[in-house]
N, C-alpha and C positions, 0 to 999 in steps of 0.2 A: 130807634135806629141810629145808632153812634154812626157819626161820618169816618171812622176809621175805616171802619168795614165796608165802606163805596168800595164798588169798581168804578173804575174810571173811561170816559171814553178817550177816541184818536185824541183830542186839543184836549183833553186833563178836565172833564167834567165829570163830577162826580152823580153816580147815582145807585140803585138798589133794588132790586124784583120787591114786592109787597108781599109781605106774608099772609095771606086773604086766599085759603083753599078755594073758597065759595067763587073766587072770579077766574078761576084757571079753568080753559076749555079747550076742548081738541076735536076737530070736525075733518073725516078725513073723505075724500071724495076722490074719484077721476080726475087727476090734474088738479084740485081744487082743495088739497091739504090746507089747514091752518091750527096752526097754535096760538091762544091767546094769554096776557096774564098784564098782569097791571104794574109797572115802573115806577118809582117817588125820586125827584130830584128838587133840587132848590125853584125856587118859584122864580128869580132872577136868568138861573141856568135854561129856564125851560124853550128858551125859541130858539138858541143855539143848541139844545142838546138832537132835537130831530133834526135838523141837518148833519149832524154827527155822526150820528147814528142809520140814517134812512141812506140814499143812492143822493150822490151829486157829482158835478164836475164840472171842471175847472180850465178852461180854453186858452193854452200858453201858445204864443205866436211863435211860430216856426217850430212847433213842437210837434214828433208825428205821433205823439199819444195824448189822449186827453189826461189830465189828472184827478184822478176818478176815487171818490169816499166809498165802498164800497158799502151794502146794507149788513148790518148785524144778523151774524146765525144764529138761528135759534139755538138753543143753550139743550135744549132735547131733541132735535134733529135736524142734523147738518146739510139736509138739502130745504129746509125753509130758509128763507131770508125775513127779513123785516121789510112789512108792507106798508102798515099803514101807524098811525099813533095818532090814537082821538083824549083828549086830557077829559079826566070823570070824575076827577076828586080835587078836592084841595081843601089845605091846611091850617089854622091861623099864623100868624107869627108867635113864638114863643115866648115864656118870659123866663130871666134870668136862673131860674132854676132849670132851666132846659123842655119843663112841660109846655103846652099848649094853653094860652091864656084865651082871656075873653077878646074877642076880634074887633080889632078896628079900622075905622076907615081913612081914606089916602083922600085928604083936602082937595087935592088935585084936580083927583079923576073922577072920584067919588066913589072909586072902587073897593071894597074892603083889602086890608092888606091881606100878605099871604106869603108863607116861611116856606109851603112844600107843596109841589101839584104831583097828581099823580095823573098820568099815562096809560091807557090800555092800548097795550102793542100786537100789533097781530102779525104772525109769521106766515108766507104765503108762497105756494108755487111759483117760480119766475121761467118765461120761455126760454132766457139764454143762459150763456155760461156766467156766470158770476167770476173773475179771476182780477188779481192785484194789477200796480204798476207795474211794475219788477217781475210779474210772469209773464207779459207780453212785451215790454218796450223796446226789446232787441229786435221782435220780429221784422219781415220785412213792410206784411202791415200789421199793428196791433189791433187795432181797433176790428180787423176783420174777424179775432178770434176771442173775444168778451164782447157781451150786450150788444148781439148782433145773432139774426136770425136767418133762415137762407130757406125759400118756399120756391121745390120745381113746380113748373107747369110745363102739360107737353102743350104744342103748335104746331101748328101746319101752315104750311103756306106751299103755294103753286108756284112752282120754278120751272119758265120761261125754255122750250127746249129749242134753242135755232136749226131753221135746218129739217123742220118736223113740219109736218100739220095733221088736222085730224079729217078723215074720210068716213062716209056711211059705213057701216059695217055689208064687210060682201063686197064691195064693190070700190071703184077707183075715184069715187063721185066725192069731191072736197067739200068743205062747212066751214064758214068764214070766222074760224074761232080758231085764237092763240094757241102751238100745240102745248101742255104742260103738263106735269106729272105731279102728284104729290111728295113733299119732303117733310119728313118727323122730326122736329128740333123742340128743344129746349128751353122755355123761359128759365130764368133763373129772378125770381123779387127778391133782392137783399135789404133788412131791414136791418137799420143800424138804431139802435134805441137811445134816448136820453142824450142828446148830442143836442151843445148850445147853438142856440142861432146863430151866432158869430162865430161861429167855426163849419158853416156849410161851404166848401171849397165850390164858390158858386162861377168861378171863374174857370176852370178845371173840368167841372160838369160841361161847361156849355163847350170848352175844345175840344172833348172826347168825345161827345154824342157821335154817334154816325160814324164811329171806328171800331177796327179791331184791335184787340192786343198785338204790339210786338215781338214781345215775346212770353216764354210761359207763364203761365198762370197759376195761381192755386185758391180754390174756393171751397171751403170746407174739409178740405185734408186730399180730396181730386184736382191734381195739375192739368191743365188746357193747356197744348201747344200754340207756339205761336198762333195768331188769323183764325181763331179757333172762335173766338168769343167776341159779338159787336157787343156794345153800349149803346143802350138806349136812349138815355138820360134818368130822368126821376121817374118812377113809378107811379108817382099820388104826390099831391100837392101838400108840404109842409106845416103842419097848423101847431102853432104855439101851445105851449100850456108852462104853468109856472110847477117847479119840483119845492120838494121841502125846503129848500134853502132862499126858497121864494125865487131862483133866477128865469128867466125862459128859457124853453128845453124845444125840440122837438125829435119827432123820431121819421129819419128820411129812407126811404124804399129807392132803391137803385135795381133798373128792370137792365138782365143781362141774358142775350141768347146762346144759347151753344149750338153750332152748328157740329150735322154729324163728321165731317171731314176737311171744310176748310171755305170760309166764308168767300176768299176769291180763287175760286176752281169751281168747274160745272163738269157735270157729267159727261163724257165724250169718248166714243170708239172704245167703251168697256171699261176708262175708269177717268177716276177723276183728275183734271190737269188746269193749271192756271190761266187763267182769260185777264185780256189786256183791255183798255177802250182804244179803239181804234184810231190811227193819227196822232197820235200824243207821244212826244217826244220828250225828255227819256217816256220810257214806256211806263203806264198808269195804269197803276189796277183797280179795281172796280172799288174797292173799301180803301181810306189811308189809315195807317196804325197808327198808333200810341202807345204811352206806358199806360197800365192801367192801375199801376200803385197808389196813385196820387187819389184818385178819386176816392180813395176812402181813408183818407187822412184828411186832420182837423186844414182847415186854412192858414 
């Protein structure tokens, strides 16, 4: 394998698919495609080459996009990425004539040495959009439109009708219960994937909770009018895991409802119209807004 003929990864590592028909496999399933085959790069090269190679990123302050390695396409079909990379071979070091001599061991560690490891790479379905810096970082948020997922649920909840109450049926005979209708809204769980712990906007999170947008919105390619959309805060509780590059990673769920017409207005005299809290001066509406930009940009 003459090192001329490496490709090279993003940081200039060089490396090579193995020519080993017998380890190439393709398993294609619901959602659950993979392609495999086996890598050979330098044995020094090899714990920088998987984070080169595999998803990582990179948390600049004040920055509203992460800066993101993205995973390697499969070289046979450009909707795999590269998932996983388990080493299965290796090499001796060579001797001056460029063969493979007899193997020795490293004083050290006690490990035998070693010129070349090889890699079994496996290429795999991913839920989100896989996309560059440079295709999102103009947006207004980036991060909402790469390695981010968005799962409706529908909700109900009982909206308070003033002014009402409920009676036996037939008759004018009252029951000491709230009058209330049902209303059909909207969860929205937004998953942001592989986002460093030190870029959870946790200060941001905790000011928005318990507001609406102030103004429009866009999630998923649908814009929300203003007062359209509260914040819940976090969906599921954060749990660490370390990515290829060894950093810690986690993936945060942000819970957001949609109301069907406007989170401060109630139904009244055939439509909908905005409600104040009573006595409050200037006048205060039931929800306060915010931007909602910020919450899905790094810290």
């Amino acid at each position: 394998m003459a090192e001329e003929n490496w490709i090279y990864s993003p940081s200039g590592i060089g490396y090579n698919w193995r020519y080993q028909p017998q380890a190439y496999a393709e398993a294609f399933a619901r959602n659950a495609n993979q392609i495999s085959n086996i890598l050979i790069t330098k044995w020094d090269d090899a714990g920088s080459l998987k984070a080169d190679l595999m998803e990582s990123a990179e948390h600049v302050a004040g920055q509203a996009w992460l800066k993101r390695t993205t995973p390697l396409v499969c070289p046979e079909s450009d909707f795999l990425f590269l998932g996983s990379m388990t080493k299965v071979e290796s090499f001796p070091t060579r001797n001056t004539d460029g063969n493979y001599g007899v193997p020795t061991r490293d004083d050290e560690t006690g490990w035998w040495k070693q010129d070349r490891i090889g890699y079994q790479c496996t290429f795999i379905n991913l839920p989100y959009q896989v996309k560059e810096d440079d295709e999102v970082k103009s947006l207004a948020e980036p991060e909402l439109n790469r390695y981010c997922t968005v799962h409706p649920m529908p909700v109900v909840q009982n909206r308070v009708v003033s002014g009402r109450r409920y009676v036996i049926s037939g008759t004018n005979t009252g029951v000491n219960e709230t009058a209330a209708v049902p209303e059909v809204l909207t969860r929205f769980l937004i998953k942001q994937w592989m986002w460093p712990y030190a870029a959870i906007p946790w200060s941001v999170i905790s000011s928005r909770s318990g507001k609406v947008n102030s103004g429009s919105f866009t999630i998923k390619g649908t814009t929300y009018a203003a007062e359209r959309l509260l914040y819940e805060g976090l969906g599921s509780q954060p749990e660490e895991y370390h990515g290829p590059d060894g950093q810690k990673y986690v993936d945060v769920v942000h819970s957001v409802i949609v109301h069907p017409e406007n989170w401060n207005k109630t139904y009244w005299n055939g439509s909908y119209q905005y409600i104040e809290i009573e006595g409050t001066s200037p006048a205060q509406r039931r929800f306060q807004s915010a931007s909602f930009s910020e919450i899905f940009k790094p810290a």
